[in-house]
Backbone as a ProteinNet text record, in pm:
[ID]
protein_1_A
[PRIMARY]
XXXXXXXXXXXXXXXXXXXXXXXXXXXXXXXXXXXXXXXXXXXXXXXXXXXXXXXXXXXXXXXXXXXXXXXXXXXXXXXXXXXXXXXXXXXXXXXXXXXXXXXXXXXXXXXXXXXXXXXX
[TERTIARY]
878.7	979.2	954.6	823	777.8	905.2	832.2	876.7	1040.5	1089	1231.9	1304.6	1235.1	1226.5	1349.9	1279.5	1355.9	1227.1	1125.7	1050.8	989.5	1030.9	985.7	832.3	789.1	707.9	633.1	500.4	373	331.6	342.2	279.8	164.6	71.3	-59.5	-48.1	-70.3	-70.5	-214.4	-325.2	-418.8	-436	-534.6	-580.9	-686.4	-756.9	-866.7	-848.1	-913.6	-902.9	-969.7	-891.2	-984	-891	-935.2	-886.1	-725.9	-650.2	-642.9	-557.4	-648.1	-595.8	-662	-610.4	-669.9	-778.5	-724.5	-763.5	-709.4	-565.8	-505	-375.3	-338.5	-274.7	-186	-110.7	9.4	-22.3	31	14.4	-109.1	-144.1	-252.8	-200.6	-245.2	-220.6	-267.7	-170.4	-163.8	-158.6	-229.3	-228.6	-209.2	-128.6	-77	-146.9	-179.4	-218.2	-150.6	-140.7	-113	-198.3	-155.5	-278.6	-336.4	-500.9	-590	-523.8	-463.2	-422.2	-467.3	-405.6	-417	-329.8	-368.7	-290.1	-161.4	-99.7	57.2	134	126.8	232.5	111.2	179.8	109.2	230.3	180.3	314.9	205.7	313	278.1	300.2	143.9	209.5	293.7	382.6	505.8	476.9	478	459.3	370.3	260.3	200	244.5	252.8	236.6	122.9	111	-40.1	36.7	12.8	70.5	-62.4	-80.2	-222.5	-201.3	-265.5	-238.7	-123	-107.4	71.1	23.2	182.7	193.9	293.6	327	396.4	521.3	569.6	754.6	753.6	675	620.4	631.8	591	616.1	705	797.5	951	1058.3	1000.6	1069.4	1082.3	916.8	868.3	989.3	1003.1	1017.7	1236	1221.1	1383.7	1447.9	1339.4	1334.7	1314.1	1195.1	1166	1130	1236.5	1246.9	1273.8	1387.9	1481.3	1409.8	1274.7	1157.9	1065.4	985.5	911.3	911.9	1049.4	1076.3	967.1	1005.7	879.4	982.4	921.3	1000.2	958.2	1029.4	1021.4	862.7	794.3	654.1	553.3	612	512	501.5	643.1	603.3	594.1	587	521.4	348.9	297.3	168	122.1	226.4	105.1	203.7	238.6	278.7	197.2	55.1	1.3	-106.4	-71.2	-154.4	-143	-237.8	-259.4	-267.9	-278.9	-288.5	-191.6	-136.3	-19.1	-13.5	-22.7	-80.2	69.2	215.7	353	283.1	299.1	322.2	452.3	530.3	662.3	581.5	678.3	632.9	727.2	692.2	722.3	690.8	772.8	744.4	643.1	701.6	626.2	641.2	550.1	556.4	492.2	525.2	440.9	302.8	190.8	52.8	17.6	-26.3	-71.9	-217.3	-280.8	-386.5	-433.1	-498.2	-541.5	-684.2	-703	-856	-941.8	-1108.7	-1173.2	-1190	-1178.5	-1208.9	-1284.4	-1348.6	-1483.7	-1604.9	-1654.2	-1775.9	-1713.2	-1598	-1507.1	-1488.2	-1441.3	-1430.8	-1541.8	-1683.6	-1808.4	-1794.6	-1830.8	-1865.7	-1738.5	-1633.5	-1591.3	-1464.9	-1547.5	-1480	-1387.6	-1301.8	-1264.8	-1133.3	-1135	-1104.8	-946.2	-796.7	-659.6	-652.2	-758.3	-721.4	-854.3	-876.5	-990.1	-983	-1058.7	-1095.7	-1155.3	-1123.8	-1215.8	-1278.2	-1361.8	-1424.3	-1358.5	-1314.8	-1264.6	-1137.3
-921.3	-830	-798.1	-811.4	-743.9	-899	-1032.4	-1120.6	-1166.8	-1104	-1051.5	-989.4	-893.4	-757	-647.3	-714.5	-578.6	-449.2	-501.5	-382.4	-369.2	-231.4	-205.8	-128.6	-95.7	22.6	-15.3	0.1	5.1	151.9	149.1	311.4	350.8	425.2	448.7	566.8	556.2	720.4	753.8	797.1	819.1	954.4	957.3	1135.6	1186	1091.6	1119.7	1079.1	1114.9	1054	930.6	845	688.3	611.7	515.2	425.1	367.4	350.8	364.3	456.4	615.7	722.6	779.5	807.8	809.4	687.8	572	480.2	355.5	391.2	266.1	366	307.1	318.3	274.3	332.8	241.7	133.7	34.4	-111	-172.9	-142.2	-262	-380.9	-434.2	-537	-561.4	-530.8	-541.9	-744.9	-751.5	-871	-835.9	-932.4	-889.7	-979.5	-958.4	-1061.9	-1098.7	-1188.5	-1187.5	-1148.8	-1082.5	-1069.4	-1182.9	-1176.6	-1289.8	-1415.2	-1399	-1512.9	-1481.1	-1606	-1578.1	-1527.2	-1476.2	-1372.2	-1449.5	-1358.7	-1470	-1401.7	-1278.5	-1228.8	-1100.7	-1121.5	-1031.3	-929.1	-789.7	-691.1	-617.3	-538.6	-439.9	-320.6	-234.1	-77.1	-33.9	9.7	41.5	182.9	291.5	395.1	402.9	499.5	559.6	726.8	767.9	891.9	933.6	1044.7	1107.7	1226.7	1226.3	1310.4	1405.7	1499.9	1562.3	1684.6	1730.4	1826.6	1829.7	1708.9	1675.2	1739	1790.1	1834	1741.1	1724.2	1614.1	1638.4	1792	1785.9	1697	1753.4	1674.2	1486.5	1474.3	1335.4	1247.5	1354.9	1351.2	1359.1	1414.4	1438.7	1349.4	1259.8	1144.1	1052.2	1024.6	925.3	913.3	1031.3	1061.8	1018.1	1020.7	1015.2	879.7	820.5	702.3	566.4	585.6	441.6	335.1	379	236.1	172.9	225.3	142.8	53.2	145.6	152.5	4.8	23.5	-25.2	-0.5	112.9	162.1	141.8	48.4	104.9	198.6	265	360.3	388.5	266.8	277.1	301.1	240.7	299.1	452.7	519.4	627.8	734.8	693	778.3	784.4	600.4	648.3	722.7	737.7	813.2	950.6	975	1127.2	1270	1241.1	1310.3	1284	1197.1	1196.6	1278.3	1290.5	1369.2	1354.4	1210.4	1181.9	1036	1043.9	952.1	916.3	734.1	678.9	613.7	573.5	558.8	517.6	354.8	269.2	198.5	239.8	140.3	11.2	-136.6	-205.3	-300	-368.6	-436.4	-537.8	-646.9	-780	-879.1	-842.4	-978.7	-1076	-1154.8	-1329.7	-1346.8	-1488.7	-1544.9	-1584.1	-1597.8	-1664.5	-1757.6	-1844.6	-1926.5	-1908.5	-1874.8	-1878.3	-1726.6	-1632	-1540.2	-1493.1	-1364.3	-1350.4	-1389	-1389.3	-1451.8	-1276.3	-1263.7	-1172.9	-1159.6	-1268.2	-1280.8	-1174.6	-1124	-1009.7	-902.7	-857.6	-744.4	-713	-815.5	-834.5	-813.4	-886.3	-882.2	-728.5	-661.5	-541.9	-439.5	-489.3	-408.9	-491.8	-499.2	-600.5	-560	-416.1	-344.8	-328.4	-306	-233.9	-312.2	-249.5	-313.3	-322	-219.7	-242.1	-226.1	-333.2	-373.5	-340.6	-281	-264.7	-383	-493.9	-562.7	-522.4	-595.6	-575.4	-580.7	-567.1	-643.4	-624.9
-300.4	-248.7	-100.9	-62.3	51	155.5	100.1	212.9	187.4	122.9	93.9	153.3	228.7	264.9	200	65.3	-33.3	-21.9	-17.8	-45.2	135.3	213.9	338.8	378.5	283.4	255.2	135.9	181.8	71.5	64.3	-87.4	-109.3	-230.4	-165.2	-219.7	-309.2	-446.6	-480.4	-551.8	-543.9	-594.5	-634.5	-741.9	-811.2	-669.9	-616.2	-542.9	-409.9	-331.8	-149.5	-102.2	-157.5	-126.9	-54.4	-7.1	73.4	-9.3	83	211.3	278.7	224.1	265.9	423.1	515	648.4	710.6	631.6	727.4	753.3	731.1	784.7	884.3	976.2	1118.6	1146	1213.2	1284.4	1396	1358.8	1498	1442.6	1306.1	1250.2	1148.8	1127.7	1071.9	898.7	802.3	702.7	648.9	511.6	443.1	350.5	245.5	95.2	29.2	-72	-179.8	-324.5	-387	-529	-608.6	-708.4	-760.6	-885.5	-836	-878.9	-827.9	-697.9	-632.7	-456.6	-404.8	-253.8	-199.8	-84.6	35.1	82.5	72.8	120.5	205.2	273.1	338.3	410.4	571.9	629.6	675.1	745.2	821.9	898.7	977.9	1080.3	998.2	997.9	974	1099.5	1025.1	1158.6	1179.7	1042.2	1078.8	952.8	960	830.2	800.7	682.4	624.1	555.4	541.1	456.8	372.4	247.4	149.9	82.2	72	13.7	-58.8	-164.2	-274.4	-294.9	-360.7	-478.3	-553.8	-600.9	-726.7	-832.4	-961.6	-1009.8	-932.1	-934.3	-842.3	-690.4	-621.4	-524	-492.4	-637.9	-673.5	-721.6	-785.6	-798.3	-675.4	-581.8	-435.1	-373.2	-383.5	-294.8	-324.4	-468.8	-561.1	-518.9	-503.9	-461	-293.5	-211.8	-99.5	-47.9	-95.4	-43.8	-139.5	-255.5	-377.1	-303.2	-242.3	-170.9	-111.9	-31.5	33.9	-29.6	-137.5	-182.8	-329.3	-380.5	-502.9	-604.3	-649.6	-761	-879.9	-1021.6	-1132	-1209.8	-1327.7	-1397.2	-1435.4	-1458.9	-1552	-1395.7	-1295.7	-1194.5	-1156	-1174.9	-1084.6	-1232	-1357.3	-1516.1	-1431.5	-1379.3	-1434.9	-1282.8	-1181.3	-1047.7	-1092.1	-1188.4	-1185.8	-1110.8	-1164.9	-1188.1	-999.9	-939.2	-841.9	-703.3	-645.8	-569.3	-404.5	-393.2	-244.4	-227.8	-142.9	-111.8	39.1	50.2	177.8	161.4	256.6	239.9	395.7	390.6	540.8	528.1	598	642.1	733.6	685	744	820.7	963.4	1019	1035.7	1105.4	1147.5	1043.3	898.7	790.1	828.3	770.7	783.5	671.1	621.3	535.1	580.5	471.9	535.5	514.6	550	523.8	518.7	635.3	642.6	688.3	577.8	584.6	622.1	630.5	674.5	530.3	583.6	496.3	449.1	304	225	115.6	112.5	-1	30.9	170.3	162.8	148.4	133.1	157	-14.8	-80.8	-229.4	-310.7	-260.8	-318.9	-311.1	-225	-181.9	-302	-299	-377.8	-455.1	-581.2	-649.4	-722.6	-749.8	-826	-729.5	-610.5	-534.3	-513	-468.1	-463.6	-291.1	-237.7	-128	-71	79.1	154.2	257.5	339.9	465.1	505.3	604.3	663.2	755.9	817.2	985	1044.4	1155.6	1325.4	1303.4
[MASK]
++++++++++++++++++++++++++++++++++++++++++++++++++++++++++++++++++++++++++++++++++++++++++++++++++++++++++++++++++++++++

């Protein structure tokens, strides 16, 4: 959806303050991945938001405000009902990838993890 550009906006909703809550930026450079596949589509954070002590209405507001971006379906926004911190990057200038950054020490390091901080 992203290289569609049905979906404009990646959005984070977590119970807790983890990445990539205050540390991703506007004018950096986002990579997408499949999942348990390879990276296929990069963008520009165009703009970031920071959302903090949600409440579920809160999340109903979000959900009213910024779907058309976002493309959340029904079962996504049941299970972040309840969350509390919300990272909403609009994005610019996608492309497809071909050739992405190397993300294997980034992965080792956190093998659990949907989203990576690299180096550099």
């Amino acid at each position: 959806m992203i290289l569609s550009g049905e979906k404009t906006a990646e959005l984070r909703l977590t119970r807790n303050r983890i990445v990539p809550f205050g540390r991703v930026f506007a004018g950096e450079r986002l990579y997408f991945k499949i999942a348990s596949g390879p990276i296929c589509a990069s963008a520009e954070a165009a703009q970031v938001e920071l959302y903090e002590d949600l409440i579920p209405a809160e999340i109903v507001r979000l959900r009213q405000s910024i779907n058309h971006a976002v493309r959340g379906d029904s079962a996504f926004w049941r299970f972040k009902a309840n969350a509390r911190y919300a990272t909403l990057v609009y994005l610019a200038d996608v492309k497809p990838c071909v050739d992405g950054p190397d993300i294997s020490r980034a992965r080792a390091a956190n093998p659990r993890s949907a989203w990576l901080m690299l180096d550099g």
